[in-house]
C-alpha positions in Angstrom: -17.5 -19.0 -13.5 -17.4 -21.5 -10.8 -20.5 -23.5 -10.2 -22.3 -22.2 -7.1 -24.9 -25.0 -5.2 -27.7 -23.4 -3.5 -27.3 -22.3 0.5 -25.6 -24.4 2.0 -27.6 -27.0 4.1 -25.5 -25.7 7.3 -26.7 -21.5 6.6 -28.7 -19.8 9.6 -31.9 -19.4 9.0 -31.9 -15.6 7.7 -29.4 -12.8 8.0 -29.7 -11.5 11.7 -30.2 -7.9 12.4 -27.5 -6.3 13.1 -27.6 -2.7 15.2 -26.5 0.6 13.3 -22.9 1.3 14.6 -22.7 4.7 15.3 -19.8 6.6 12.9 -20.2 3.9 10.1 -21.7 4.7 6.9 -22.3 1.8 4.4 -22.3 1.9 0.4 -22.7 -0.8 -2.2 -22.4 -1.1 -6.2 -22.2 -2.9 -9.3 -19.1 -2.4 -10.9 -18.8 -5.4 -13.1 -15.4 -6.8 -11.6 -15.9 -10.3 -12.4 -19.7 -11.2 -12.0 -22.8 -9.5 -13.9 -26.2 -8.5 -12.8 -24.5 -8.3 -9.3 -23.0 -6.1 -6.3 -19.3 -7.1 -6.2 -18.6 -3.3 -4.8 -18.4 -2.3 -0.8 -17.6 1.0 0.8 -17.7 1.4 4.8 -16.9 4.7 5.8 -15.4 5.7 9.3 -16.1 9.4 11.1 -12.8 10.8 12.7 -11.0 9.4 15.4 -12.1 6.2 14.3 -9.5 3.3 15.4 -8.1 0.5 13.2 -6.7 -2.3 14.3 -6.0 -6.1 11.8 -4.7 -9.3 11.3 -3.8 -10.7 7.7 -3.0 -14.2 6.0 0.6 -14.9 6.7 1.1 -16.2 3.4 4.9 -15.7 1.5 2.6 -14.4 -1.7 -0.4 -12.3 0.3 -1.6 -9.7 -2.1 -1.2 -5.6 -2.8 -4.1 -4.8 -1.3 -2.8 -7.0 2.1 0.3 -5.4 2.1 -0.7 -2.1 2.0 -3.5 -2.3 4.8 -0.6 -4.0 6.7 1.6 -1.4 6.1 -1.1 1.1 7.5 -2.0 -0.8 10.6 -0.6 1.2 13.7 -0.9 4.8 12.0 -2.8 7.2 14.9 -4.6 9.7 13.2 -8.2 12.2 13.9 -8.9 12.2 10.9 -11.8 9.9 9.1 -11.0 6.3 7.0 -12.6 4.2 4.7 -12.8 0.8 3.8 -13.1 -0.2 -0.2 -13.9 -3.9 -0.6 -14.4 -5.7 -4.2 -15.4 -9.3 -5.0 -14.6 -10.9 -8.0 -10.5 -10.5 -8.3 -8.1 -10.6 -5.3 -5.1 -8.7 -7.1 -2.9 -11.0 -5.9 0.1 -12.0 -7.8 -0.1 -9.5 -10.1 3.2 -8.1 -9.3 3.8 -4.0 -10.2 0.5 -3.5 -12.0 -1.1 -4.9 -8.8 0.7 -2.1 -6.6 -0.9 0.6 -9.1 -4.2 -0.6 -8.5 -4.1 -0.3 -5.2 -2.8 3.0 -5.4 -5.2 4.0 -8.3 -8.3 3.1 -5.6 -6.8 4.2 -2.6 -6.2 7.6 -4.1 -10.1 8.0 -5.5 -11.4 6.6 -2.1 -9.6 9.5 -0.9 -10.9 11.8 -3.3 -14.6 11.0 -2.6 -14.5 10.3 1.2 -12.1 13.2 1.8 -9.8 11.4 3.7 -6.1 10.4 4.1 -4.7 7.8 1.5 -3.2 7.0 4.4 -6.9 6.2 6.5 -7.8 4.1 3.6 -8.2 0.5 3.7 -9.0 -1.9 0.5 -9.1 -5.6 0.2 -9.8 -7.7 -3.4 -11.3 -11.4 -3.4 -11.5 -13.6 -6.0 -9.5 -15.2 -8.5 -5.5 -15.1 -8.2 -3.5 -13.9 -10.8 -5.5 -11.9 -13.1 -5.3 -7.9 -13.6 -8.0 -6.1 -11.1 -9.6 -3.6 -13.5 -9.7 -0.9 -11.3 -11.1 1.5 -13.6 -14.1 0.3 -13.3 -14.3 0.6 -9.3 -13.5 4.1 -9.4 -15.7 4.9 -12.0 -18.4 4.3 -9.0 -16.8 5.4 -6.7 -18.8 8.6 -6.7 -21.7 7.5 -6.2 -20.9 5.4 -3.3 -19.7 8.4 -1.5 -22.9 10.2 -2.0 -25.0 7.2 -1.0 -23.9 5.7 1.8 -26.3 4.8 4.9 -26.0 3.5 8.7 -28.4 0.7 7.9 -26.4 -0.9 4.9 -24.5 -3.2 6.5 -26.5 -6.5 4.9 -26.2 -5.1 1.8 -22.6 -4.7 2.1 -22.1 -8.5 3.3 -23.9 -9.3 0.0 -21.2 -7.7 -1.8 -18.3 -8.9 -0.5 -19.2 -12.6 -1.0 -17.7 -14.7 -4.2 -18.5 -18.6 -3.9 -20.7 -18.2 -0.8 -23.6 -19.2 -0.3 -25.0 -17.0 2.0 -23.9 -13.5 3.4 -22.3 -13.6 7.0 -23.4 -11.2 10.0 -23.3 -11.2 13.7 -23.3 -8.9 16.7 -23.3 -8.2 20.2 -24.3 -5.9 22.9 -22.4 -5.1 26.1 -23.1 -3.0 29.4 -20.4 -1.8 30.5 -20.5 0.7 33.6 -24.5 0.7 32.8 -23.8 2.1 29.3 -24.2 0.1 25.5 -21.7 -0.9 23.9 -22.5 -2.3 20.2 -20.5 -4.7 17.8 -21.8 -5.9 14.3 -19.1 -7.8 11.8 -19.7 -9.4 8.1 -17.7 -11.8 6.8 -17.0 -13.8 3.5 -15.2 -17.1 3.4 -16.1 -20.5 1.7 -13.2 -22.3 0.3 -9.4 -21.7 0.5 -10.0 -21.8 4.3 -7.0 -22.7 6.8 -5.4 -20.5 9.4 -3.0 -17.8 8.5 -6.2 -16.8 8.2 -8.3 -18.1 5.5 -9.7 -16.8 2.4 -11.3 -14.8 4.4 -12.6 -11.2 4.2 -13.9 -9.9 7.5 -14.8 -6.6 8.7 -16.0 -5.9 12.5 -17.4 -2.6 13.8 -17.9 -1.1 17.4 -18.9 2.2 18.7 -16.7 1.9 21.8 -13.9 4.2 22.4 -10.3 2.4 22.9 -6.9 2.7 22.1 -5.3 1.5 19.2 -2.8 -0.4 21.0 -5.2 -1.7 23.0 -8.1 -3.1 20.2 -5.2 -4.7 18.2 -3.8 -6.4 21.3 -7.2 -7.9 21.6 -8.0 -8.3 17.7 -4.7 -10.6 17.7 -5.5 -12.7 20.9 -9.1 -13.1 19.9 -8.5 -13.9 16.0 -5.8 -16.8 17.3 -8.9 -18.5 19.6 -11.3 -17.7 16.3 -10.1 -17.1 13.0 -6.9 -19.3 13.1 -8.8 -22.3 14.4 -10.8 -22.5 11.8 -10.5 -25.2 8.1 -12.0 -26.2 5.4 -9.6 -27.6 3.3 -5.9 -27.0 4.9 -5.3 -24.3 1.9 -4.1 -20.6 3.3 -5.2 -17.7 0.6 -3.3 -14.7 -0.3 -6.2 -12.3 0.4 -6.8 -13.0 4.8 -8.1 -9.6 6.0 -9.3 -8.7 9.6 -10.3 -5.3 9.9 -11.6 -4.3 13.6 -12.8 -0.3 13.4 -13.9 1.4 16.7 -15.5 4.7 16.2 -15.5 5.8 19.8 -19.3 7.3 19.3 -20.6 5.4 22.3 -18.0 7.4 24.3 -17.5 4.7 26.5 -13.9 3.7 26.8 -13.1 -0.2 27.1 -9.1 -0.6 27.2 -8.9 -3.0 30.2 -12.7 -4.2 29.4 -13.3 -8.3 30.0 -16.8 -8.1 29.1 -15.9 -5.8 25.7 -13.2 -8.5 24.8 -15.5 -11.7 25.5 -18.5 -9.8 23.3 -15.7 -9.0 20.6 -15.0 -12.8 20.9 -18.5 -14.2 20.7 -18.7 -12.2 17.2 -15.8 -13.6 15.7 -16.2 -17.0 16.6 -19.8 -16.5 15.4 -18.3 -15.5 12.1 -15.9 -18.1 12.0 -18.1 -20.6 12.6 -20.7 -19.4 9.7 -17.8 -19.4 7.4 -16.9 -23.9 8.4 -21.0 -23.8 8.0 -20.7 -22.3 4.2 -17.8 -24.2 3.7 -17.3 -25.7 -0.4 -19.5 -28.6 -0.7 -20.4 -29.0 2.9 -23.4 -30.9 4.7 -21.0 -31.2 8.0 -20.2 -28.9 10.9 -17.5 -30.7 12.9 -15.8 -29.8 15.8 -12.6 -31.2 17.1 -11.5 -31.0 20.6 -8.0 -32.2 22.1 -7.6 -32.7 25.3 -4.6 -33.9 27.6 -1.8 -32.9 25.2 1.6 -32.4 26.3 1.5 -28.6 25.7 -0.9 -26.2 23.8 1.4 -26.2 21.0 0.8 -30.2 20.8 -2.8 -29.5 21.4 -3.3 -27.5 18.4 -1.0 -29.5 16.2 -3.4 -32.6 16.7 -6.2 -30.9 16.6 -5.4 -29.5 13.2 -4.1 -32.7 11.7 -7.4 -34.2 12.3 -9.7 -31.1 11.0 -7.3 -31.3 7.9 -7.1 -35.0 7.2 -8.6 -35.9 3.6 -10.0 -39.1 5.1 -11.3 -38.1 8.4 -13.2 -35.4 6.0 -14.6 -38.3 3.6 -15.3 -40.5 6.0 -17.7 -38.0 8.1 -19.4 -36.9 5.0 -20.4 -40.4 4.4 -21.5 -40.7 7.7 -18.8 -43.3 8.9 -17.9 -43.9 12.4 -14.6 -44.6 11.4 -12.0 -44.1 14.5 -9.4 -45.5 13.1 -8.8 -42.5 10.6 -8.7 -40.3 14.2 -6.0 -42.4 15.2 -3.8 -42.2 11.9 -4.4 -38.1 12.3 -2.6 -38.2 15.5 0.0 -40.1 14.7 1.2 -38.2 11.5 0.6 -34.8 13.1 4.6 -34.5 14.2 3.0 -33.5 18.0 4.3 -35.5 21.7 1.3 -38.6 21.6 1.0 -41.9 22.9 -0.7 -44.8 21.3 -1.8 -47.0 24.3 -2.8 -43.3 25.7 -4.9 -42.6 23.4 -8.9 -42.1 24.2 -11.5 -41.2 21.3 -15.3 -39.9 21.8 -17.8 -39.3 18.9 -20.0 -36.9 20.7 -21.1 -38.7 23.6 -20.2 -41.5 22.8 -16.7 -43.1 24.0 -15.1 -45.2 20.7 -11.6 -45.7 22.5 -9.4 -45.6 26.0 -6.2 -46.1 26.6 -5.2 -47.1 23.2 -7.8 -49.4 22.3 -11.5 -50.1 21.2 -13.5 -49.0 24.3 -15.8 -52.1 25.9 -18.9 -50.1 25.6 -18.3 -49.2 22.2 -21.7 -49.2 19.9 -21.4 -48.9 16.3 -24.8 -48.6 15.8 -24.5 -45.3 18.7 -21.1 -44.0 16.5 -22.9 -44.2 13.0 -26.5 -42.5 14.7 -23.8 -40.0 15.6 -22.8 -39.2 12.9 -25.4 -38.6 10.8 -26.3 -35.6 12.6 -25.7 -32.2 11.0 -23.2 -31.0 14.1 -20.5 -33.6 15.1 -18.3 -33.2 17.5 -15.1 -35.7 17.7 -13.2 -35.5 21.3 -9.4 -36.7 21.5 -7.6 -37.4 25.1 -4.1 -37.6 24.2 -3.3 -38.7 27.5 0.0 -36.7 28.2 -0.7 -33.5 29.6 -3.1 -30.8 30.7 -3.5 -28.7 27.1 -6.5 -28.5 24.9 -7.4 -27.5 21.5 -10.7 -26.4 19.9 -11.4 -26.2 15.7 -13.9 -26.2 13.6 -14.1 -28.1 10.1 -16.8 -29.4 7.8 -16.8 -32.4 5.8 -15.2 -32.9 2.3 -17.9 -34.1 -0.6 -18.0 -33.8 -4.3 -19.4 -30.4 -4.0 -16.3 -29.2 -3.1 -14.3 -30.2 -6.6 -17.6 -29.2 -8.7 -16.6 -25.6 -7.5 -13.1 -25.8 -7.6 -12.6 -27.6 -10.9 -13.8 -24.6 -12.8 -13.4 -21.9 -11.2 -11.4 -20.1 -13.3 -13.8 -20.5 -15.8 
């Protein structure tokens, strides 16, 4: 089993406290998966009329359980869901026998939630390539039905996590037209982290009533600003799952809501940004802005090229003002960019302009910069009017101490 370091230095203080979502029912086991003495088991379930909207990893060899939930996405129906979640094993490239699984759970979730196959949603985490044994989720199936609870919800982010550190949670509130409107959302995610999404499992819940149309619309335009601008170490995973459930019970509709879409924004990126802060190995939360690209398309490439450089990486986590790895990230990332354009800022602190070493540049300013816990490294490419914002954490030894074994 993979070597797991204690919480990361970059994990919140506690767990927040999330509000009970009306229509969701939480359920958590030990089914012995992959890991012992744990839970590696979740179960959300959904009252009817519940709404589902998604996004999924974009990878060429995503997993059963991804293709299925994809393949659901979309599907009106009255009647209630369920969402079955293990830790432990993704099922992914396990070919036929990986198909059955799926199948095998999906049909007992059924069974014991009494819903549709159809309204039934499962995603697997863990290591690629090996057989889920699904036997022995369904043996507890059973009694997760019969035990499920409102107030479970940090109990079910416990279960879902494999090399995280810590569980993930955040929420929101909302007035809209004087009325509540509550969001609460777990997530797991640590390494194998780059958009498409990431190796990410996240699962969001609302009691405000919408379309389906409507949510996914949203869930796709807000997981692009959150989600997708998010890395760790560049890699995309098989297993990416965004599930966005709206059970109406509020009974206040938001379709054409602003404030419901900003709130459903500020959870995700909260999310996001706890899964850069649990990041493999990491003592670094980094943000990357780019500014004055040549389009937004340019924006993000640079942006990216510099979250995902090996050496930009190495040289924050040893605390090293070194701009002139910044400037090598540009240039390689195929994006419109000129060199005596170019302006660089470590937080505050301005390191270049117009292509060159800025007069006012302090070393001693840059390294005190970057020593700190949060950096934040600003890029003007000097061409345009676009921007750019991700998030990355450093890359330390930590991160191949969990990665070299963890097969094992």
């Amino acid at each position: 089993m993979a070597k797991i370091s204690a919480v990361s230095p970059l994990a919140p203080a506690a767990f927040p406290s999330l509000p009970v979502i009306g229509g969701v029912k939480f359920a958590t086991a030990a089914a012995g998966v992959k890991y012992q003495g744990r839970t590696d088991v979740m179960l959300a379930t959904l009252v009817p009329g519940t709404v589902v909207a998604g996004a999924f990893t974009r990878s060429s060899t995503r997993s059963a359980p991804v293709l299925d939930c994809q393949a659901k996405m979309g599907i009106a129906s009255a009647e209630g869901a369920a969402i079955l979640v293990n830790s432990g094993n993704s099922n992914a490239f396990t070919g036929k026998v990986g198909v059955a699984s799926v199948a095998a759970i999906t049909a007992a979730v059924a069974d014991a939630c009494h819903v549709p196959e159809g309204r039934v949603f499962t995603s697997s985490t863990g290591v690629i390539g090996e057989p889920l044994p699904h036997e022995r989720i369904t043996a507890v199936l059973g009694s997760l039905a019969a035990n499920t609870k409102a107030d479970d919800i940090a109990a079910a982010a416990q279960a879902i996590m494999t090399t995280d550190t810590f569980p993930k949670g955040a929420s929101a509130t909302v007035l809209i037209d004087g009325k509540t409107v509550s969001i609460a959302g777990i997530a797991k995610g640590s390494g194998m982290i780059a958009p498409d999404m990431a190796t990410m499992l996240v699962y969001i819940f609302t009691d405000a009533k919408i379309a389906q149309d409507k949510l996914q619309s949203i869930v796709s335009a807000q997981n692009e600003k959150t989600f997708n601008s998010i890395t760790v170490d560049s890699d995309t995973s098989t297993s990416d799952s965004l599930i966005v459930a709206a059970t109406g019970t509020s009974g206040i509709a938001v379709d054409d809501s602003v404030e419901f879409s900003d709130a459903l924004h500020s959870v995700m990126q909260d999310l996001a940004h706890q899964v850069v802060r649990d990041g493999e190995g990491a003592t670094k939360f980094v943000e990357v802005n780019v500014i004055g690209a040549a389009t937004d398309a340019d924006a993000k490439l640079h942006a990216m090229s510099i979250a995902n450089s090996p050496l930009v990486k190495t040289a924050i986590a040893g605390e090293d003002a070194n701009w002139g790895r910044i400037v090598m990230a540009v240039g390689k990332s195929g994006a419109a960019a000129d060199r005596d354009l170019l302006g660089i800022r470590f937080g505050d602190i301005e390191v270049a302009k117009n292509g060159w070493r800025s007069e006012s540049y302090s070393e001693e300013a840059a390294a005190a910069h970057m020593k700190g816990e949060d950096i934040v490294i600003t890029v003007d490419i000097g061409l345009g009017s676009s921007t750019s914002t991700v998030w990355t954490c450093d890359l330390t030894h930590g991160y191949i101490d969990i990665n070299a074994d963890y097969r094992s």
